[in-house]
N, C-alpha and C positions, 0 to 999 in steps of 0.2 A: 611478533610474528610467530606464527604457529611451526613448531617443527615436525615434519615431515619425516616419518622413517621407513625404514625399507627400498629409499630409492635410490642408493647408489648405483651408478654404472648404466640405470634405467634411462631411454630415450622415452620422451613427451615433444609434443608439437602443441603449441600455443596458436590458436588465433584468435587476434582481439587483444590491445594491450591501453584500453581503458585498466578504470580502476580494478578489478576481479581481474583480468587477464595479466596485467602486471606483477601484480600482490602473488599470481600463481608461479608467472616465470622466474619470481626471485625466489621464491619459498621451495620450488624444486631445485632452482641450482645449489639455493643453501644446502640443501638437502643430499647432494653427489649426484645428481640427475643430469645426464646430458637435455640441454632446452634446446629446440627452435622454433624461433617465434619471428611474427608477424602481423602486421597489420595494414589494413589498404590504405589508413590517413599518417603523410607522410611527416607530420607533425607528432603521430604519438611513436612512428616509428624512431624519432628522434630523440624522443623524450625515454623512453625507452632503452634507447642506446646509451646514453647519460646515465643510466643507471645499473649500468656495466650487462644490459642484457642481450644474448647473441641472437643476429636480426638473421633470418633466412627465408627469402620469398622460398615458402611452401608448396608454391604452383611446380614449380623448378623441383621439385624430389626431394630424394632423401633423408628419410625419415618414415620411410616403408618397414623400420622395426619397431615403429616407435608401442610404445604400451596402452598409450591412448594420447586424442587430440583434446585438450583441453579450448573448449568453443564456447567464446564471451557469448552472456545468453543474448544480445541485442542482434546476433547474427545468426541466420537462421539454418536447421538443417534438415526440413522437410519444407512446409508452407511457408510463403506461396510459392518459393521456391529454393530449393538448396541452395548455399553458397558451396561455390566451386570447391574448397578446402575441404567444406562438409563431404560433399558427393565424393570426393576422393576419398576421404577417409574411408566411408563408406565402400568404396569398390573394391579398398586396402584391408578391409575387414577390421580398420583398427576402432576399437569404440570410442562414442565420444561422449562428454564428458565436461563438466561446470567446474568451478573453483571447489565449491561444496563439496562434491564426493572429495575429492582431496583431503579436504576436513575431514568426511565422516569415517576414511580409514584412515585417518592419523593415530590411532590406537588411545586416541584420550580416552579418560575415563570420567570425565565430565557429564553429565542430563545431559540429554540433545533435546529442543523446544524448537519442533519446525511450522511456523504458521503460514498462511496463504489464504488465499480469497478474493473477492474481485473488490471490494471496496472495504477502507479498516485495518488491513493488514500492519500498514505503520503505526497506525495508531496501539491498535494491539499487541503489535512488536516492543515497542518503547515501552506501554503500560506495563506489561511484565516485568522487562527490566528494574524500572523504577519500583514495583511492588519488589520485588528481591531485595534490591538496593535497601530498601526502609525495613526489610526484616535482616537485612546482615546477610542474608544469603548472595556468595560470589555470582556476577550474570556476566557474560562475554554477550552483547547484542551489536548484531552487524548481519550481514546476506544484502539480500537487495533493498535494506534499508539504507545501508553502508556503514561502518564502514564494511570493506570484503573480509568474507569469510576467514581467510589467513592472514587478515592482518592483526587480527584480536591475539589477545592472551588466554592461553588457557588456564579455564576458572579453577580446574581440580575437581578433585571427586563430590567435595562437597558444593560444587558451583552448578553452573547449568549453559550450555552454549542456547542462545533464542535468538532463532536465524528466521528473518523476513525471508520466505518462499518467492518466488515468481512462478507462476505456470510454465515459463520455459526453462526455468532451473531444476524443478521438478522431472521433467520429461530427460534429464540429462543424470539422472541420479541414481545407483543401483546398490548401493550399500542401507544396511536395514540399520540404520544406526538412531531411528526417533523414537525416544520414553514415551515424549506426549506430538501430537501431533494435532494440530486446530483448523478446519477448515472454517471460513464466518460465514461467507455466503456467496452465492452466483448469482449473477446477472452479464449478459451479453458482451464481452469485451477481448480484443487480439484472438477475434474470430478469422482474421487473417491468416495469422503465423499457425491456425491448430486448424484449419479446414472446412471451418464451422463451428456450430453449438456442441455438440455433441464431442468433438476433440479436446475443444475448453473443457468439458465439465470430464472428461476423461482424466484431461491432465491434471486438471487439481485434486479428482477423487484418488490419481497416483500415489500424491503423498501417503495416502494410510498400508501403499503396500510396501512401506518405507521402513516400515518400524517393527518395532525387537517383542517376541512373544511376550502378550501381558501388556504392551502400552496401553496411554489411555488414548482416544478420538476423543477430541471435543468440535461437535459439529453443531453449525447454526440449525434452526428451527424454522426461519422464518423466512425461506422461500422453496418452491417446489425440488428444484435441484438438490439442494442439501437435504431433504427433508429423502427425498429418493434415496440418496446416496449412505443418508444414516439406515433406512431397512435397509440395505443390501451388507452395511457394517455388522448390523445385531446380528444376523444370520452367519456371519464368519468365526464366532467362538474366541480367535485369537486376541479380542481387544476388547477393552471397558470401556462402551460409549457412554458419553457427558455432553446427552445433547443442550444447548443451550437457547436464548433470547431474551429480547430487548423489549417483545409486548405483550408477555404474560409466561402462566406456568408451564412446564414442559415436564413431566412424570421421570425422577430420577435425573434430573439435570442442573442447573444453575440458570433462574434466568432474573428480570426486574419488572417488575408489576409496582404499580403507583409510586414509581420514582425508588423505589427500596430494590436492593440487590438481594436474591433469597438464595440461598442452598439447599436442595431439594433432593441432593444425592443419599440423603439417610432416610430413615426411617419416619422421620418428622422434620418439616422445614424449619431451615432457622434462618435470623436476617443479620446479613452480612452488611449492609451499607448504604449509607441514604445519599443517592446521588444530588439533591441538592446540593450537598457540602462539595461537590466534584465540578467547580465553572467550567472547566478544562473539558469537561465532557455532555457539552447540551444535545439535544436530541435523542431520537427515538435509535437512530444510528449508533450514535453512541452507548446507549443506551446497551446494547447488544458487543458494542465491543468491551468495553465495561465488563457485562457476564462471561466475553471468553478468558478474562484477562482473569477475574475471579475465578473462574473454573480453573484454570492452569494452578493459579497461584495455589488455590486448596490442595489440589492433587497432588502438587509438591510438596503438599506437607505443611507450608505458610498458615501462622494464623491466622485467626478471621481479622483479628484489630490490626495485625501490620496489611491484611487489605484494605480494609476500612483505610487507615489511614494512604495509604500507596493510591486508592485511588481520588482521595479530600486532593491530595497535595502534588497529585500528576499535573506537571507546567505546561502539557500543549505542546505540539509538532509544529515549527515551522510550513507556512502555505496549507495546514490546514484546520478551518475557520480559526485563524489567528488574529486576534482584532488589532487592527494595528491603529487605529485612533478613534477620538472620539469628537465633533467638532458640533456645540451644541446638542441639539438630540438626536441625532445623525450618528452613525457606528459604523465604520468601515472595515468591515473582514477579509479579509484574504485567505480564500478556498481556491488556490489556483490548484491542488492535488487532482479535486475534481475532473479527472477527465472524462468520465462519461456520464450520460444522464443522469445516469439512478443514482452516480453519487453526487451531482446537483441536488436533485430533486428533494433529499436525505438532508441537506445545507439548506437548501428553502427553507424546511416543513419546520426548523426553528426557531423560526422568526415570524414577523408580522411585518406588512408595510414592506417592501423588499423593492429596491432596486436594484435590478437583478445584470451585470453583465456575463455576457455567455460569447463563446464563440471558439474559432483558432482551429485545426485540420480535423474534420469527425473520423468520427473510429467506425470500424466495419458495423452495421446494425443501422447507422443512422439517429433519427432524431424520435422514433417511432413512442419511445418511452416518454417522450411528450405528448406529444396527442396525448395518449391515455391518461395525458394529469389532469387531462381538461377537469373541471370541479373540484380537485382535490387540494394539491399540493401547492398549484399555479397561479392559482387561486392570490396565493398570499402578495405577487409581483406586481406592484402597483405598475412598473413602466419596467420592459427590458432594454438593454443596450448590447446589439451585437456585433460583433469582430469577427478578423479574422474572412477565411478561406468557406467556412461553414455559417456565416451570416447571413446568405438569404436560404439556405437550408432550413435554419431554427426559423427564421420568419415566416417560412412555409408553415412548420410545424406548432407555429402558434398564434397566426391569425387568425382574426376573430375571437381570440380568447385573452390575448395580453397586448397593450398595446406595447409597440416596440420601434425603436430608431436603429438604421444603421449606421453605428458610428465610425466602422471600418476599423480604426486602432484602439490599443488599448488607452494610451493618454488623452484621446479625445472622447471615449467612453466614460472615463473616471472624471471627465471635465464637466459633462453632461449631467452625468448622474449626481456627481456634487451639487450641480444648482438645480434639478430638480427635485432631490432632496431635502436640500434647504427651503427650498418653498413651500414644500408640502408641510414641514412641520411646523414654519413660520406662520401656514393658513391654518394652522391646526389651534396652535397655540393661540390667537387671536380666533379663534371659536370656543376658547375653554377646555381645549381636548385635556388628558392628561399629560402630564411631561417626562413619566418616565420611559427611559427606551431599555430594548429595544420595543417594548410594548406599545408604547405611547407616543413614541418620535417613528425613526425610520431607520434601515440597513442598505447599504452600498454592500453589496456582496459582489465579489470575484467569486464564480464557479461555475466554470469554462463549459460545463460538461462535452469538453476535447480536448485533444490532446495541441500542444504547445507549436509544433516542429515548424510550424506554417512562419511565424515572426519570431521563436525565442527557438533559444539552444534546450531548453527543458521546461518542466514546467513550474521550477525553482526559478532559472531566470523570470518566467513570465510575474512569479510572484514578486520578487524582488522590484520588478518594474513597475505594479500594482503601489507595492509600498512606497517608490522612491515619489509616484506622482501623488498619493495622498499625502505625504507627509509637504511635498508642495503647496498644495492648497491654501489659500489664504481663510483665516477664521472669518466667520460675517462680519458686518460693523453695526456695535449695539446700537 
């Protein structure tokens, strides 16, 4: 647990004592902080309690001195509408405030490595790590990837903290404590909690007012947003942009063009890494998170061959595209991370032959980024199967162009698509086709493009439920 100074005798109010809310109310008390904390679910209040922390409905007062409200990001304190704790705080003038800033004024003197983005972020949180990890460089990785931010060890001067972002963890943050700071890219998502498009892309472009004179920005390339976001960077003098991407050159940046990772930040490109050698990392998506993770890794100084290797030997995130079996020429992945379109759409375009399940509560924006795959991406979906609350949504969204069943759950989805699969390759194979997959045979993909909340607790449960009914499935009989 990270230690905490300067807070003796100091009042904090806690609400929210999930994982981050927790981690913060014990790391202050260690700390000499007077804590009161809270939560609406009377089960973590419990839990909570158990772990010697002092419980005070909030609504009820006192704690009008407090120094700041420390507010789980999952609870909101603007859009679509304040939680009551918030709006108090707010009227108390006391500011509020994430587990993070905690972190970034704990006086370490460790890197700070804050990444964010709307799709990748985990992916590129971990990759870092693990590039550290294979060069001997100490990494503390946790934020909203987890674990929480105070619950890690600090790495030391020669380590590095690499803290997954959230847009609303950002929006909670005011200490300039990021070396390197990464945005990957935007597209439309938790337009809810920021007011719209415009607040989202506000909120992630925050991170870069975050950071210490001289850091670096490594910012994506390859959509309008960032691409916006990076001129308005050049123009501010204070930082060394490292713009990056996943489908070609970018002048002064890091990006992958024909499967090779280039470094472009000198005077003459040089090549960092053949993603071939990288399973862990298929697609054009990837492909981009890939470059911010070498971007980072260079600017901290890492050699090219301990990235090379960090990214050969990077194992893959849980729930996303994790193959979890293979039953003849049939490959069943689990992308349940997916929750919105575009990072479906990103999971399709690496494959071929795709039985696609999608579905579970749509996020603000809708299904609109389908339509537009019409010829592209969607192209690849031989049959979709969808669930969930957002099932005849998507089926609007893609009639006439995919056919699709509604299967309503996911176990009767993964039921479906298993024997549609298997027949497809079985008519394949008895025409001659080839037999290699995913090329040759087919994919059973999970990627929901939504979010989980409609039938699972997350969209880790939802995954876990993916895997428990594939690994059910009975093999054909030869």
């Amino acid at each position: 647990m990270i230690h905490l100074s300067g807070m003796e005798g100091a009042r904090f109010a806690v609400m929210g004592l999930g994982g981050s809310g927790l981690a913060a109310a014990r790391a202050l008390a260690a700390a000499g902080a007077s804590v009161s904390a809270w939560d609406d679910d009377a089960a973590r209040r419990e839990a909570a309690r158990a772990e010697g922390v002092t419980l005070q409905d909030l609504m009820s007062g006192g704690w009008d001195d407090a120094r700041a409200l420390v507010l789980s990001p999952g609870i909101p304190h603007t859009f679509p509408a304040p939680h009551p704790v918030a709006e108090k705080a707010r009227g108390l003038g006391i500011p509020i405030i994430c587990d993070i800033e905690l972190l970034a004024g704990s006086g370490s003197d460790a890197r700070f490595i804050g990444i964010t983005g709307t799709n990748g972020k985990s992916t590129v949180t971990a990759l870092i790590g693990h590039v550290f990890e294979i060069a001997g460089r100490p990494a503390a990785v946790g934020g909203n990837l987890g674990p929480a931010a105070l619950l890690l060890d600090d790495p030391g001067p020669e380590g590095a903290f690499v803290l997954e972002l959230s847009s609303y963890q950002i929006e909670r943050l005011a200490t300039r404590a990021f070396d390197i700071a990464v945005l990957i890219n935007i597209s439309p998502d938790h337009l809810d909690r920021h007011g719209g498009i415009d607040g989202y892309v506000a909120a992630k472009e925050g991170l870069f007012d975050l950071t210490r004179p001289g850091a670096i920005a490594v910012i994506g390339a390859d959509d309008a947003h960032c691409h916006a976001i990076e001129e308005r960077l050049a123009g501010r003098g204070d930082l060394k942009v490292v713009p990056i991407s996943g489908a070609g050159p970018v002048p002064g940046g890091v990006w992958v063009e024909d499967g090779h990772v280039i470094d472009g930040r000198g005077e003459t490109s040089a090549l960092i890494a053949d993603l071939k050698l990288a399973p862990a990392l298929p697609g054009l998506h990837n492909a981009q998170n890939a470059a911010a993770a070498a971007a980072v890794a260079l600017s901290a100084g890492i050699a090219p061959a301990h990235v090379a290797e960090g990214l050969a030997s990077y194992p893959g995130l849980p729930h996303r595209q994790e193959t979890v079996r293979r039953i003849g020429q049939v490959t069943y992945i689990n992308d349940s991370k997916a929750t919105n379109p575009d990072a479906a759409l990103r999971a399709i375009a690496c494959y071929r032959n795709v039985f696609w399940i999608a579905g579970g509560r749509a996020k603000d924006g809708g299904f609109v980024e389908l339509t537009r795959a019409r010829g592209t991406e969607i192209t690849r979906v031989i049959h979709a199967f969808l669930i969930g609350e957002a099932a005849g949504a998507i089926a609007r969204a893609l009639d006439g162009a995919v056919p699709h069943t509604l299967a309503r759950t996911l176990d009767a989805a993964v039921g479906q698509a298993h024997l549609m699969a298997q027949a497809a390759v079985s008519a394949d194979a008895q025409a001659g086709a080839s037999a290699e997959a995913p090329a040759g045979g087919a994919v059973v993909l999970l990627s929901p493009a939504c979010a989980s909340f409609d039938q699972f607790r997350d969209f880790a449960d939802r995954g876990e439920a993916f895997r428990g009914a594939v690994l059910a499935l009975e093999e054909p009989a030869p």
